[in-house]
C-alpha positions as CSV (number, residue, x, y, z in Angstrom):
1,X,137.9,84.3,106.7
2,X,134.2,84.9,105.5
3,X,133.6,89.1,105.0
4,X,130.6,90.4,105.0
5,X,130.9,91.6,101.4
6,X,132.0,88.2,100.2
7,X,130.2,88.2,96.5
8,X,128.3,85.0,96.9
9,X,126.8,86.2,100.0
10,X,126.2,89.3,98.4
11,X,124.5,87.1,95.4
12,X,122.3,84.9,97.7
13,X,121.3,87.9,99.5
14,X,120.3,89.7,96.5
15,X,118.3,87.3,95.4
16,X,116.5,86.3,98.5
17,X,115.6,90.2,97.8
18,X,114.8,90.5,94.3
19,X,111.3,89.7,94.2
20,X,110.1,91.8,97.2
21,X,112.6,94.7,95.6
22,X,111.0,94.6,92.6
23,X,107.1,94.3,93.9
24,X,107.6,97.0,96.1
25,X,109.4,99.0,94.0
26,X,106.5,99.2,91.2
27,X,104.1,99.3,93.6
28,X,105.7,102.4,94.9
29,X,105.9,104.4,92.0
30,X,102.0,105.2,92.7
31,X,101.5,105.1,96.2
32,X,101.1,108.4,97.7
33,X,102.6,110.0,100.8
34,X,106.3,109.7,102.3
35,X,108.7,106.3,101.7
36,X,109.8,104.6,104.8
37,X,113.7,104.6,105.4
38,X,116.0,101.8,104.1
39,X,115.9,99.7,107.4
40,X,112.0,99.4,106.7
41,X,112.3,99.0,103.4
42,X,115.0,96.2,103.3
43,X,112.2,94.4,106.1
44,X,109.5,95.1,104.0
45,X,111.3,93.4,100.7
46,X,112.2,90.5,102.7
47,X,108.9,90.0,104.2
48,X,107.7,89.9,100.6
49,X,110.3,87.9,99.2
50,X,109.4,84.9,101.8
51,X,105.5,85.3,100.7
52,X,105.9,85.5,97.1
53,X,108.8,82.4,97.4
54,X,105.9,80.4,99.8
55,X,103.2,80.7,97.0
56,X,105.7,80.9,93.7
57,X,107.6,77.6,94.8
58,X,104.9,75.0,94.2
59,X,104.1,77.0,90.9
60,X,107.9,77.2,89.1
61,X,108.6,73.3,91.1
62,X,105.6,71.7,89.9
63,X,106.7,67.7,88.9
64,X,105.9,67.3,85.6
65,X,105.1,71.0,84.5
66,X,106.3,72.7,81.8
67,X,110.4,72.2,81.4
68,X,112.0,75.5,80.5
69,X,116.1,76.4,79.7
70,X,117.6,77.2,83.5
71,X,118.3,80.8,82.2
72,X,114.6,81.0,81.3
73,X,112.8,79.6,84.5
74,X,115.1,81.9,86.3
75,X,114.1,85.1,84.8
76,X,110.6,83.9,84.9
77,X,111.1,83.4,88.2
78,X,112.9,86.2,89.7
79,X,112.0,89.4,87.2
80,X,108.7,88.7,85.3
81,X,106.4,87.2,87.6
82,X,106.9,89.7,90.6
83,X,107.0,92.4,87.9
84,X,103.7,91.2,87.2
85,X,102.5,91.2,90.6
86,X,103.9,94.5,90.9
87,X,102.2,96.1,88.3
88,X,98.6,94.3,89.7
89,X,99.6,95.5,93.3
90,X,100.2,99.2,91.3
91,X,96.3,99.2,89.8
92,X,95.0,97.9,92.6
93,X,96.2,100.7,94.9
94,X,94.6,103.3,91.9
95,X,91.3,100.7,92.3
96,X,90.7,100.0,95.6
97,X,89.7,95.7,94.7
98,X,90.7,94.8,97.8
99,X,89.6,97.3,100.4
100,X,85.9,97.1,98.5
101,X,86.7,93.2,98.9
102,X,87.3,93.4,102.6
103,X,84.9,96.2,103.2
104,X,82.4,93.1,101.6
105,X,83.4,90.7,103.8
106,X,83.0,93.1,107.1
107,X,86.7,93.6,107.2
108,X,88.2,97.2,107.9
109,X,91.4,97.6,106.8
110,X,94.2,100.4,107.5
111,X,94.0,103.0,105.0
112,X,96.7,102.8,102.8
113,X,97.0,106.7,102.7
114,X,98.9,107.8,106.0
115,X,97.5,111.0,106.2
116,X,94.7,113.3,105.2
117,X,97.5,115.6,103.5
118,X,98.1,112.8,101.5
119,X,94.9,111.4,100.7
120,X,93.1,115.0,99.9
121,X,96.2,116.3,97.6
122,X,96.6,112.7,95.8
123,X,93.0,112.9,94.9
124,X,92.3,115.7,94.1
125,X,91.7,116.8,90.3
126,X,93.5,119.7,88.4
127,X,91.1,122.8,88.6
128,X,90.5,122.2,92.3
129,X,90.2,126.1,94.2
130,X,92.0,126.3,97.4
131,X,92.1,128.7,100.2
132,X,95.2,128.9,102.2
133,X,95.0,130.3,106.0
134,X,98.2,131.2,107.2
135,X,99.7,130.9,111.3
136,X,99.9,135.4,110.8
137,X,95.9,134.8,109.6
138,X,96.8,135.8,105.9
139,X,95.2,133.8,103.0
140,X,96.3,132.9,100.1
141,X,93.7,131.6,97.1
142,X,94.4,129.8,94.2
143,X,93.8,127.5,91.7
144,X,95.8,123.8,91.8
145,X,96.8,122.7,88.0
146,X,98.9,120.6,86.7
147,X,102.4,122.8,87.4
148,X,100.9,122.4,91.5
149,X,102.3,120.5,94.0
150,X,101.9,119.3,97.2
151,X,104.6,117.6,99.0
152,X,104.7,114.1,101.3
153,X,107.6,114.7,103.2
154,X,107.5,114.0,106.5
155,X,109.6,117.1,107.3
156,X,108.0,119.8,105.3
157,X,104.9,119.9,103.9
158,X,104.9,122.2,101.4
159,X,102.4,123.3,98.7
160,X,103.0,124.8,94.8
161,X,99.9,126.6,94.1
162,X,100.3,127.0,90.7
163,X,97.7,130.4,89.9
164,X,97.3,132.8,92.7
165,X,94.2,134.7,93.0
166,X,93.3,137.9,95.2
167,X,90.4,138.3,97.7
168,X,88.5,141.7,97.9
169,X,87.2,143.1,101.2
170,X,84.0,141.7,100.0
171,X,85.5,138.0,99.6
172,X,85.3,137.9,95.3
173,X,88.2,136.2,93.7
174,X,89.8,137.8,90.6
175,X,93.1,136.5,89.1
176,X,96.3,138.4,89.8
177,X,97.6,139.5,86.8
178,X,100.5,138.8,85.7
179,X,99.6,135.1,86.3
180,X,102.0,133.7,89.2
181,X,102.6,130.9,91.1
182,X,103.2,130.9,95.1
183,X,105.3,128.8,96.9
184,X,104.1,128.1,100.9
185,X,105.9,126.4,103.1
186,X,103.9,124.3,105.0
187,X,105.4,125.6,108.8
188,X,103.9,128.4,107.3
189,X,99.7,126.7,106.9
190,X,97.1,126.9,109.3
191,X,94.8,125.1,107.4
192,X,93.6,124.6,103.5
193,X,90.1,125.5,102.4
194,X,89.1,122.9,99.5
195,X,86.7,124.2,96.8
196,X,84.7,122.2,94.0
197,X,86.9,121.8,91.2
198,X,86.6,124.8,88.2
199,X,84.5,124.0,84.8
């Protein structure tokens, strides 16, 4: 009797996968904003898989191409080309090539970023000032750096701000001192305040 878990289903499966799994996986590494659960993700490698496996399949089956050892074609196959395509699909989310492309040709796609959380904390540089309003009306300033953080969880959307300064009643900023960092949990933010980087 055939079992779900029976290893050469497990095999096929695996590497009906592969390719997707590993595109989407590089690819991932520098996209910004919260992962989609496994269901999606499973979909979204398989969806991939049947693309890259429509266009790959003329290239690795070409009559009279070059001949390769089995173990060879395979790995070309199945690791290094969609390692490659990951690592182009991973520059071009840092470059932008094919929104400018479509944006070209009059096309306007979805913006890879899903939210304004996302897109403004992804890009913004260390040195950036920010001032936090809280829900009780308090704010908090401070300077982003490298030890900052700001989170793309769906559930919490925290923020590591990593100097803290301290507003007068006459709205001048001057660095607590000892230097500290502030946590703020983001159930916690009103809204951020975004100031031109420091020189």
């Amino acid at each position: 009797m055939d079992t779900v878990l029976d290893p050469d289903k497990l095999k096929t499966l695996a590497s009906i996968l592969a390719p997707g799994l590993i595109i989407l996986t590089i690819r991932a590494s520098v996209q910004v904003g919260p992962k989609p659960d496994l269901k999606d993700r499973l979909l979204h490698y398989a969806a991939l898989s049947s693309i890259y496996y429509a266009a790959a399949w003329p290239v690795f089956h070409w009559p009279g191409g070059v001949i390769l050892p089995l173990t060879l074609w395979t790995l070309l196959q199945y690791v290094v080309a969609p390692t490659v395509l990951g690592v182009l699909l991973a520059y071009e989310i840092n470059g932008q090539w094919l929104r400018r492309l479509a944006s070209r040709l009059g096309l306007d796609l979805v913006h890879p970023v899903p939210t304004a959380w996302d897109f403004a904390f992804s890009r913004m540089r260390q040195g950036t000032f920010v001032l936090v309003t809280l829900n009780n009306d308090s704010q908090i300033a401070g300077l982003l750096g490298g030890a900052s953080f700001a989170s793309s969880s769906r559930e919490e959307r925290d923020l590591l701000v990593e100097r803290v300064w301290e507003i007068d009643g006459l709205g001048a900023w001057s660095e607590l001192l000892p230097a500290r960092s502030i946590l703020l949990c983001g159930k916690d933010i009103r809204h951020v305040e975004i100031f031109a980087e420091a020189s």
